[in-house]
C-alpha positions in Angstrom: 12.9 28.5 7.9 11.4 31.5 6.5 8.6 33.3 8.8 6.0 32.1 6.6 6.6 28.7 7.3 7.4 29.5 10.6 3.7 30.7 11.8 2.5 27.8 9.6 4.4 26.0 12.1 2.9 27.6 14.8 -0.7 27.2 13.2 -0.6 23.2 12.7 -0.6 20.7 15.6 0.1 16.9 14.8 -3.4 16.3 16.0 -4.0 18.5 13.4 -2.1 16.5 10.6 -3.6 13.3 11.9 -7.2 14.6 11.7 -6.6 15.6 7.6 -4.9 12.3 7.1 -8.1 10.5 8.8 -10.3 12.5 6.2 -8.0 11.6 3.4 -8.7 8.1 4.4 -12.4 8.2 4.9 -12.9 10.1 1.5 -11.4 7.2 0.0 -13.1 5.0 1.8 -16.6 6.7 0.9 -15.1 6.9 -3.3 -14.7 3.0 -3.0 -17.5 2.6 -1.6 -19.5 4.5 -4.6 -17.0 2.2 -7.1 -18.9 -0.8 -5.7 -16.3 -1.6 -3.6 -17.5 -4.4 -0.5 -16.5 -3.0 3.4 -15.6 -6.2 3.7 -15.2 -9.7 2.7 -18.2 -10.9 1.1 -17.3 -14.2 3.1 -18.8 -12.3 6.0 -16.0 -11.9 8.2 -12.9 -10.2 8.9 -9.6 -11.9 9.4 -6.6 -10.3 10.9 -4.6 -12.5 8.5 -5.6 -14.0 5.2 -2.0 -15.9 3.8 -3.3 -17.5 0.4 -2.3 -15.1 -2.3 -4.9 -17.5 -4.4 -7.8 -17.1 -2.7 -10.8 -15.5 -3.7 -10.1 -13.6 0.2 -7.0 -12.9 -0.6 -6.8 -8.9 -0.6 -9.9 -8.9 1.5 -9.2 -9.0 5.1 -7.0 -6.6 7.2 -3.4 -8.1 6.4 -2.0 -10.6 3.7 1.3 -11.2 1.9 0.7 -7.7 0.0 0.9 -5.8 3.2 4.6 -5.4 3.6 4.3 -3.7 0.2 2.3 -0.9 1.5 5.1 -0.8 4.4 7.3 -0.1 1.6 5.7 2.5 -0.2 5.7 4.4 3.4 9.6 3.8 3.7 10.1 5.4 0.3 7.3 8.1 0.6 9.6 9.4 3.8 12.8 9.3 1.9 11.1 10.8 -1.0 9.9 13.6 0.6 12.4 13.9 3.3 14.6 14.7 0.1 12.3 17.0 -1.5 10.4 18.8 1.1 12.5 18.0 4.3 11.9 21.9 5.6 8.4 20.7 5.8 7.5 19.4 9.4 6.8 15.7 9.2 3.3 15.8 9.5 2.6 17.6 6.2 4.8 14.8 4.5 2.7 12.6 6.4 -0.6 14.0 4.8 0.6 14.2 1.0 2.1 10.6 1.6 -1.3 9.6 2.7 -2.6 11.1 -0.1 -0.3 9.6 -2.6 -1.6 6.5 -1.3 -5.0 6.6 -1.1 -5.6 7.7 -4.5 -3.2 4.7 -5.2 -5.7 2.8 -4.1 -8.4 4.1 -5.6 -7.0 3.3 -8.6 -5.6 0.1 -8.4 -9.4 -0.9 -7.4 -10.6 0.8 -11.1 -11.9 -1.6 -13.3 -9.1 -1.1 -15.7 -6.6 -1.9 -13.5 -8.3 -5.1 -12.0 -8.1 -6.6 -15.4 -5.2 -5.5 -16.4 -4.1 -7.5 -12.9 -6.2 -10.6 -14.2 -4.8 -10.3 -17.6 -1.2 -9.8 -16.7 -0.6 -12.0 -13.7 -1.2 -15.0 -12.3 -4.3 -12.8 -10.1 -7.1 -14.8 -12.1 -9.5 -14.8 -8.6 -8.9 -10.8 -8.1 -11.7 -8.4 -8.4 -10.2 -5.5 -6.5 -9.7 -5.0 -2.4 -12.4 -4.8 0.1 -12.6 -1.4 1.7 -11.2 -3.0 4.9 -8.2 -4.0 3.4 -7.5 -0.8 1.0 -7.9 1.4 4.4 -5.4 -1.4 6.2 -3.1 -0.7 2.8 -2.8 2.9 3.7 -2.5 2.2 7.7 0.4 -0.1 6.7 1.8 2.3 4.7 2.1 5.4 7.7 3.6 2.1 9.9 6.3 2.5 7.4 6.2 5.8 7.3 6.9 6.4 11.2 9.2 3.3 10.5 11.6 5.2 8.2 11.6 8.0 10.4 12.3 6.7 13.9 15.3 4.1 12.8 19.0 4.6 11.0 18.5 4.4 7.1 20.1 1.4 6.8 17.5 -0.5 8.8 14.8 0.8 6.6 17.0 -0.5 3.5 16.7 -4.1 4.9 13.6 -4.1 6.1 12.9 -3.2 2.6 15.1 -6.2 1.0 13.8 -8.4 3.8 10.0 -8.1 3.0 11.1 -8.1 -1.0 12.8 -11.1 -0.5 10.2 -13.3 1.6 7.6 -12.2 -0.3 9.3 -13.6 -3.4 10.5 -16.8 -1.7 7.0 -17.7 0.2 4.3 -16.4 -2.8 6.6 -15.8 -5.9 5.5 -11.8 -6.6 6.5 -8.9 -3.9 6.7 -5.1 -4.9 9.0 -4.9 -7.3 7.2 -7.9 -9.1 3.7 -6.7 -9.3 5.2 -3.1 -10.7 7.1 -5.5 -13.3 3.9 -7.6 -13.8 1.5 -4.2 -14.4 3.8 -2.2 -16.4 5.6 -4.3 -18.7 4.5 -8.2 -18.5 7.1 -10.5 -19.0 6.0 -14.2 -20.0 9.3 -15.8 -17.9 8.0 -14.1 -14.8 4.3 -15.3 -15.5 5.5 -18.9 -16.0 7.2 -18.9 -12.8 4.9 -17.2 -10.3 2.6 -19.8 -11.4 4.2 -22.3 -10.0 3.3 -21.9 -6.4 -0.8 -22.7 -7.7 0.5 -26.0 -8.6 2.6 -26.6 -5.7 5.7 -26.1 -6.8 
């Protein structure tokens, strides 16, 4: 490590990482908020779990079937930047992760990308996430985060295929799904995910 990074070292505490990730998060929180964004459900409560993916709450409370996705994204934001920047100490990968995130959701709450959600998916009753849930997006994410960093990589690899696979089987969409579904819509996929409205 060279000295620079050395008395950069020496200058930043993890207390200190975790207080500019916190302000990450409430910056988001307070850019939401002036999108129009609700704190919370406008049900007027504020479930731990909300497990109907076509529900007008879905996307509103602190944890649904989108959640393991955010779990993900930390997972691959620590191999990412374990690969990139892994002579960084963990809690400035932390921080850019968290940014990364948040301004993921900032955007994904845009009014662009809510229709394009409604337009391309089966999502008809989405209008965006509450502010409870899009801060509970980013907290899930640092789980994975820590996650990635604390067990062998090939745990985090089937954690990964585990969530993929029982969010496909239980609600028909899962990560790689809604990236599909936003980027480049395919009819097929459409057609299929709808079955679960009508039972199937």
């Amino acid at each position: 490590m060279s000295a620079a990074g050395s008395q950069a070292k020496a200058r930043f505490k993890p207390w200190h990482y975790a207080v500019l990730a916190g302000a990450i998060i409430l910056v988001a929180a307070l850019i939401l908020h002036a999108m129009g964004r609700v704190p919370i459900c406008t049900c007027g409560t504020i479930k731990l779990w909300h497990g109907n993916p076509n529900s007008s709450e879905n996307s509103q409370h602190i944890a649904d079937w989108y959640s393991p996705s955010h779990v993900i994204h930390g997972i691959l934001f620590y191999g990412l930047l374990w690969l990139v920047m892994r002579d960084k100490p963990v809690g400035a990968r932390l921080v850019l992760a968290v940014l990364i995130e948040t301004l993921w959701e900032v955007i994904e709450n845009s009014p662009f990308i809510i229709e394009r959600y409604r337009a391309a998916t089966i999502s008809l009753s989405y209008y965006g996430d509450s502010i409870v849930n899009s801060v509970s997006d980013i907290l899930f994410m640092i789980v994975g985060f820590f996650l990635a960093r604390i067990v062998p990589v090939w745990v985090s690899v089937l954690v990964i295929i585990g969530f993929e696979a029982l969010a496909a089987y239980v609600i028909r969409d899962n990560l790689i799904l809604n990236v599909l579904m936003l980027v480049w819509p395919l009819d097929a996929v459409k057609e299929w995910q709808a079955g679960i409205a009508g039972g199937a």
